[in-house]
C-alpha positions in Angstrom: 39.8 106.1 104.6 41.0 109.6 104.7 44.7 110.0 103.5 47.2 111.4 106.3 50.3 112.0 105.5 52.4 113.3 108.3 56.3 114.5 108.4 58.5 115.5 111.0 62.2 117.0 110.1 64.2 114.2 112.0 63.6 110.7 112.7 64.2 109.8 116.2 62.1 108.0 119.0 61.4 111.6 120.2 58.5 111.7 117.6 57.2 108.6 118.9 53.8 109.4 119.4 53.6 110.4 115.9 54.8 106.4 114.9 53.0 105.0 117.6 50.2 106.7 116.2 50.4 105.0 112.7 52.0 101.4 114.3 49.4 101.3 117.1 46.9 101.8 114.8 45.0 105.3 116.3 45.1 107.2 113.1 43.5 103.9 111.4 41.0 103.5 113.8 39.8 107.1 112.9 39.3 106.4 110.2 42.9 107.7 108.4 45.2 105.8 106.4 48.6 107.1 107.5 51.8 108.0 106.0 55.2 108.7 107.2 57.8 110.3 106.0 61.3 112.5 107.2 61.9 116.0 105.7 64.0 115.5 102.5 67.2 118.0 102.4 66.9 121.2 100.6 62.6 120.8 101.0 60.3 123.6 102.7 57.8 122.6 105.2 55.8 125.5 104.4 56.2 124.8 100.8 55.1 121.1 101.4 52.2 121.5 103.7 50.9 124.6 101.2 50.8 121.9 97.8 48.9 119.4 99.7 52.2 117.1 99.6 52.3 116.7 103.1 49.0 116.9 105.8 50.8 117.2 109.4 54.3 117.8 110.3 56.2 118.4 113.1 57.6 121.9 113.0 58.6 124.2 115.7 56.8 127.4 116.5 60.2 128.8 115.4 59.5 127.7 111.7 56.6 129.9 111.5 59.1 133.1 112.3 60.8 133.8 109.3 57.9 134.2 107.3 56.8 136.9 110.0 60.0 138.5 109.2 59.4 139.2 105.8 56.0 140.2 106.5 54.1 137.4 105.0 51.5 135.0 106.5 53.3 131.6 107.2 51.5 129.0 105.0 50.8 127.2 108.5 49.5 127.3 112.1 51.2 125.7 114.7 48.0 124.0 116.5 49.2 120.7 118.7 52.6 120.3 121.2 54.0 117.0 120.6 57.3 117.6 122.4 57.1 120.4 125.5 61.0 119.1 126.0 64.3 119.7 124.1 64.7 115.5 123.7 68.8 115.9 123.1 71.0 113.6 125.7 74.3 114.2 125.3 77.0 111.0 126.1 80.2 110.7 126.7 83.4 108.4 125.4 83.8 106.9 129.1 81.3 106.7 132.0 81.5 110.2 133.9 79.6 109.4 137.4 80.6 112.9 138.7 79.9 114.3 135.1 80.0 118.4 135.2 78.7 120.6 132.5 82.1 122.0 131.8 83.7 118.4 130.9 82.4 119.6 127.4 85.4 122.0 127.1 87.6 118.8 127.3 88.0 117.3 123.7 86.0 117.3 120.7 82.0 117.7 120.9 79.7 116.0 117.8 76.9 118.0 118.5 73.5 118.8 115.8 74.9 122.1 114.1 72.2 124.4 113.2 68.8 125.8 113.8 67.0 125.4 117.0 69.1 122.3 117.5 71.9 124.4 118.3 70.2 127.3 119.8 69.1 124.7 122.7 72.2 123.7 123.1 73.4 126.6 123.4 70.8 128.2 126.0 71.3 125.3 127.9 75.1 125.7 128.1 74.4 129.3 128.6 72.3 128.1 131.7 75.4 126.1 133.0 77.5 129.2 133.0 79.4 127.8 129.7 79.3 129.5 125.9 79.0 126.6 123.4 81.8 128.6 121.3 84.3 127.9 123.5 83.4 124.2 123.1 85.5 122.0 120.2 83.0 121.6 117.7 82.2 118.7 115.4 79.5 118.7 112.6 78.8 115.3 111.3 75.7 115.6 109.6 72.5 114.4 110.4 71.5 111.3 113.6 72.9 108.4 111.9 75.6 109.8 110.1 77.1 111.8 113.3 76.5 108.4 115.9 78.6 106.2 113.0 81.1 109.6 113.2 81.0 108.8 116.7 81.2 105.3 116.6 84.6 105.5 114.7 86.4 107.2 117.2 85.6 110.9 116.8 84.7 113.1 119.4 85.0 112.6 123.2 81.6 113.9 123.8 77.9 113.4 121.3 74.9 115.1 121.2 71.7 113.9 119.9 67.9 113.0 120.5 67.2 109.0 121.4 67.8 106.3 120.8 71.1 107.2 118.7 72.9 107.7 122.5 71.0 104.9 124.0 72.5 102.8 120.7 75.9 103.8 121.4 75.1 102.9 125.2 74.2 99.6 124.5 77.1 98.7 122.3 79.5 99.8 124.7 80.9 102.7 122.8 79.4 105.6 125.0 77.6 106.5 128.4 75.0 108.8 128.5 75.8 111.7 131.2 73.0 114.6 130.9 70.3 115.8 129.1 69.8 119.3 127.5 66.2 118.6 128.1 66.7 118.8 132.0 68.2 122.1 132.3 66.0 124.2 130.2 62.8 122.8 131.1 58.9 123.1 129.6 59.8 125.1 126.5 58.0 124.7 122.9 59.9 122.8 121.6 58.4 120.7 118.9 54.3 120.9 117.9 52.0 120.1 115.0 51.4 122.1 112.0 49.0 121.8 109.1 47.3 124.8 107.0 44.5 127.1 107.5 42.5 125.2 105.1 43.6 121.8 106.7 42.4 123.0 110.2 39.0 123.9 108.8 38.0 120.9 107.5 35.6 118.0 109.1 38.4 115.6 110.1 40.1 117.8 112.6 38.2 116.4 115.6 39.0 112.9 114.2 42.7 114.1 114.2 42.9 115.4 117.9 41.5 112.2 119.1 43.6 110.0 117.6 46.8 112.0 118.2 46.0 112.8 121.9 44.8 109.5 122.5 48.4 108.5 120.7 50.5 110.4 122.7 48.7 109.9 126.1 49.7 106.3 125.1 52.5 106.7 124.5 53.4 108.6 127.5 51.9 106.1 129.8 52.4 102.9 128.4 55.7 100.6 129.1 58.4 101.3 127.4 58.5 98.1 126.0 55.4 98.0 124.8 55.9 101.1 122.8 59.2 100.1 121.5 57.2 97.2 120.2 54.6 99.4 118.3 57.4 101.8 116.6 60.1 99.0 115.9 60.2 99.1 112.4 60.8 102.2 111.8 63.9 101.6 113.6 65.5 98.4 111.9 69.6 99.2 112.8 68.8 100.2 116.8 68.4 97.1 119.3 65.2 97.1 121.0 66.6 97.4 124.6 68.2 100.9 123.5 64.7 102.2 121.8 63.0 101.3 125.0 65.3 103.2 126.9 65.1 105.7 125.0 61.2 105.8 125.0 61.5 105.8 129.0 63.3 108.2 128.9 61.3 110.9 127.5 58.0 109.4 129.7 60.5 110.3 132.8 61.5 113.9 131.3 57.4 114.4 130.8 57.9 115.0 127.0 54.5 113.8 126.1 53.0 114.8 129.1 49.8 117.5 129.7 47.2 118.9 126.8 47.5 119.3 123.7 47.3 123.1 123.3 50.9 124.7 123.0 50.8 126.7 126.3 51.7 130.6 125.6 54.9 130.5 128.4 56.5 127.8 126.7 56.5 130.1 123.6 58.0 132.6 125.4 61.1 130.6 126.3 60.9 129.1 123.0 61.4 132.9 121.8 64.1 133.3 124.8 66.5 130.4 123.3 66.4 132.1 120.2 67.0 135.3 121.1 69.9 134.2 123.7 71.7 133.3 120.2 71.6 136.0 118.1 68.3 134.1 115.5 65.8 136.4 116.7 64.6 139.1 114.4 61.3 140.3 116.8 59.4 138.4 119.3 56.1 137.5 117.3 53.4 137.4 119.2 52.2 133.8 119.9 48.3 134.2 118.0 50.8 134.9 115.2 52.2 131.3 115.4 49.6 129.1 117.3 46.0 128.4 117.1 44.1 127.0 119.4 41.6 124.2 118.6 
């Protein structure tokens, strides 16, 4: 068996197909023994994929920019979408059937702080006629750290990818009133990345069949059943709120279409950016993304 060891920089169901890849068994049945693991703080992904640490990880074209900027070769090629939505719901204290965009103004707002995170959240705000620093920001960390900020009474109003909202759904403790995802549309938002040498190697076709034929499972399958296969990577989130979660994203069309990162969703990947401010240059896309 070939060793795989794949990363992506936040654990959520979002990255399902990634887990349902390894839980399902598709990577093993290519004849890969699979690993998992989340980004640890402080840690490069460039860094990691470039000492053999790590195989695969999620990454956003975006990660490959700053190395442009400095007029290096990233360490990486972006070569597979995995996401081709921003997966971010946001949720509210009290159900808000008549829910408007501008509701966010009202109270405090734990939303993810930082990086292309915020920048989405901000474009999509930006979409809605609303400027995300007029909104009453709170930063409490990461997923599980800002829903148990959340759950004890801070903020009126929480931002973050599934099933962390769904969670809060199902214990009473929120409703879940829009999605970021929704208003910005097909963008870039999360792909695959390995290194040059990675990508030349014999395995790759073995790779693409068991990660396509992973996420076109994933996509298509019942919610349930994929809740099933990715379970234990959850252990503190009821079933019923990961499946939602998972159908979810199949409704949004997260998972849906090839494999290759499609050059106009790198242009509005490159348009969120440069709506706030983190743009140095638009790289071109065969700067970022290979096609295989």
């Amino acid at each position: 068996m070939t060793p795989l060891n794949l990363m992506v920089y936040r654990h959520s169901a979002f990255y399902s197909p990634i887990l349902a890849g390894i839980g399902a068994g598709f990577f093993e049945r290519e004849g890969f023994a699979p690993a998992y693991t989340v980004m640890p703080p402080g840690r490069d992904v460039g860094q990691m994929l470039a000492s053999g640490e790590i195989h695969v990880s999620q990454a956003s074209v975006s990660s490959a920019w700053p190395w442009l900027d400095r007029g290096a070769q990233p360490p990486f090629r972006l070569f597979a979408t995995l996401n081709r939505r921003d997966g971010f719901l946001i949720a509210a204290r009290r159900p808000e059937p008549e829910f408007r965009w501008e509701n966010l103004l009202r109270g405090g707002f734990v939303y993810a702080h930082g990086g292309q995170p915020q920048a989405m959240l901000a474009y999509a705000l930006h979409l809605q006629g609303i400027d995300l620093r007029q909104v009453s920001g709170l930063d409490r960390g990461g997923p599980v750290e800002a829903m148990a900020a959340f759950a004890a009474g801070e903020g009126d109003y929480f931002h973050e990818q599934g099933p962390y909202p769904q969670q809060l759904e199902a214990q009473g403790l929120a409703s879940i009133v829009a999605s970021t995802g929704s208003v910005i549309g097909p963008v870039a938002f999360s792909g695959l990345a390995a290194t040059r040498a990675w990508l030349a190697q014999s395995h790759l076709p073995a790779f693409l069949r068991a990660f396509g034929a992973a996420r076109e499972w994933t996509q298509r399958t019942p919610s349930d059943d994929v809740a099933a296969a990715v379970q234990k990577y959850f252990p503190q989130i009821q079933p019923g709120a990961l499946a939602s979660s998972i159908a979810f994203y199949q409704r949004l069309g997260c998972w849906g279409g090839p494999l290759d990162i499609p050059r106009s969703e790198y242009e509005t990947t490159l348009d969120v950016f440069e709506h706030s401010g983190l743009l140095a240059r638009r790289h071109p896309y065969e700067q970022v993304v290979t096609t295989v």
